[in-house]
N, C-alpha and C positions, 0 to 999 in steps of 0.2 A: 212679335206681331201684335198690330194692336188692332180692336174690334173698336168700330164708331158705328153708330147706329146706321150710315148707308152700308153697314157690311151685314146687317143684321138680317139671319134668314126668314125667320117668319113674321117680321114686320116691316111694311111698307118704308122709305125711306121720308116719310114726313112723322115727325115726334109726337104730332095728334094722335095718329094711330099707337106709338107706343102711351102714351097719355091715356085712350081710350083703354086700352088693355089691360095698362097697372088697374086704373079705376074701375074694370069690369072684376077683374080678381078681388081685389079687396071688397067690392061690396060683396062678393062671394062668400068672403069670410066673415063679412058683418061689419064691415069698418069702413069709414068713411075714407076717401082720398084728402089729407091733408096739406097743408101748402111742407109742411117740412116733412112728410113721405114722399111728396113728389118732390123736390130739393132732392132727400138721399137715391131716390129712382135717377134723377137727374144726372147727378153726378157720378152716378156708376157707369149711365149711358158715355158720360164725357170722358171717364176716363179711359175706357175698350180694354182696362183688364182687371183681374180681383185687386181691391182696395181694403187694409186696414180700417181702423174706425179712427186712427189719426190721419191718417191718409185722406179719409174723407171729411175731416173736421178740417184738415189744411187746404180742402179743394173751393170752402164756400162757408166764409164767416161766419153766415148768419145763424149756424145751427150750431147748438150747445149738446153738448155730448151724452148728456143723460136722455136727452130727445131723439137725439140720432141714434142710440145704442137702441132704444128700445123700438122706435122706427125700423131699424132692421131688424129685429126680432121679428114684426108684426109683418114686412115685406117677405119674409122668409117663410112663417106662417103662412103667410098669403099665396105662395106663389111666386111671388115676382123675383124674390131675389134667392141667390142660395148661398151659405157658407162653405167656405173652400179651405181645408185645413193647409197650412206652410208648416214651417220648421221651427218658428220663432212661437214667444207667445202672443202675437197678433194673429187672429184669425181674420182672412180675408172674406171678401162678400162681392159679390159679380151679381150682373142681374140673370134670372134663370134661363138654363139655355132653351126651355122652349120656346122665348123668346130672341134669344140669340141664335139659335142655332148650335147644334152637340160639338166640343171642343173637347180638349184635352188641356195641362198647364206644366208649363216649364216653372220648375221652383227654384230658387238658391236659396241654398243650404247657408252660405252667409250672412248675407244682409235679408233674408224675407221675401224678397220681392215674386210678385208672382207674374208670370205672363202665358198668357193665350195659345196653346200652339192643335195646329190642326194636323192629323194624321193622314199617311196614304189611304186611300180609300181600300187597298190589301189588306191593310192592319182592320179596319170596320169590319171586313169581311169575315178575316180568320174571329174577331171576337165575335158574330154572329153566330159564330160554329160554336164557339164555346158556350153562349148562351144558350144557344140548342141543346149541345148536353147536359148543361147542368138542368134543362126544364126538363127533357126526358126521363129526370131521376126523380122530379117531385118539385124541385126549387125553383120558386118563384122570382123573377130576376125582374127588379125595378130601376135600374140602371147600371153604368158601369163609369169607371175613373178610370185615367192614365195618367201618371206625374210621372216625368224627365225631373229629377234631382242630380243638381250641380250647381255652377257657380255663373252667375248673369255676364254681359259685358265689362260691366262698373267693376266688379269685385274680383274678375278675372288675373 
């Protein structure tokens, strides 16, 4: 499943408003919106699932990789983006779901690839329960992850 910005929960379906948002985040954190921060925002929106840093150096020429690496650093800092660990030693990068909306990710153990996948709203449920207990016990619960580990289409 792929996520494109008309699937995106809490941003309207015109790119302005995600534009507004990257750029209200980063001035949060004291940084300007650059033309190649908004590139690397850009193209995580295009591609609708976690992308490598060659992945995203293949998706738009014009960004050279010690710019991009640390552009996502600084997205990540920021808010906007978040990194997503795989199997490989490429660490992927999505933009953050509270922009997208809370997912889960299908990984292969293979080739890396990461993709998008949404759970029954039963599975939200029962983990709601579990965050309940573990709060009841003292711990502070700031999110949660689910990875499917296996093998994609291609490498099937």
């Amino acid at each position: 499943m792929e996520r494109r910005l008309d699937d995106v929960a809490h941003v309207d379906d015109d790119w302005t408003d995600l534009h507004a948002s990257v750029d209200q985040r980063l001035r949060a954190a004291g940084l300007r919106n650059s033309r190649s921060r908004q590139v690397v925002a850009d193209v995580l929106v295009r591609a609708g699932r976690p992308l490598s840093l060659p992945e995203i150096l293949d998706a738009d020429a014009e960004l050279a990789q010690s710019s991009a690496y640390r552009n996502l650093g600084e997205l990540v800092d920021a808010g906007v983006a978040r990194r997503v660990e795989s199997v490989d030693d490429h660490a992927r990068f999505e933009l953050h779901e509270s922009l997208t909306g809370h997912h889960h990710h299908l990984v292969c153990t293979l080739c890396g690839r990461v993709e998008d996948f949404d759970v029954p709203n039963d599975f939200e449920v029962g983990i709601d329960a579990m965050v309940h207990a573990a709060e009841s016990q003292g711990f502070r619960i700031d999110a949660h992850r689910f990875d499917l580990l296996g093998r994609c289409a291609r490498c099937s």
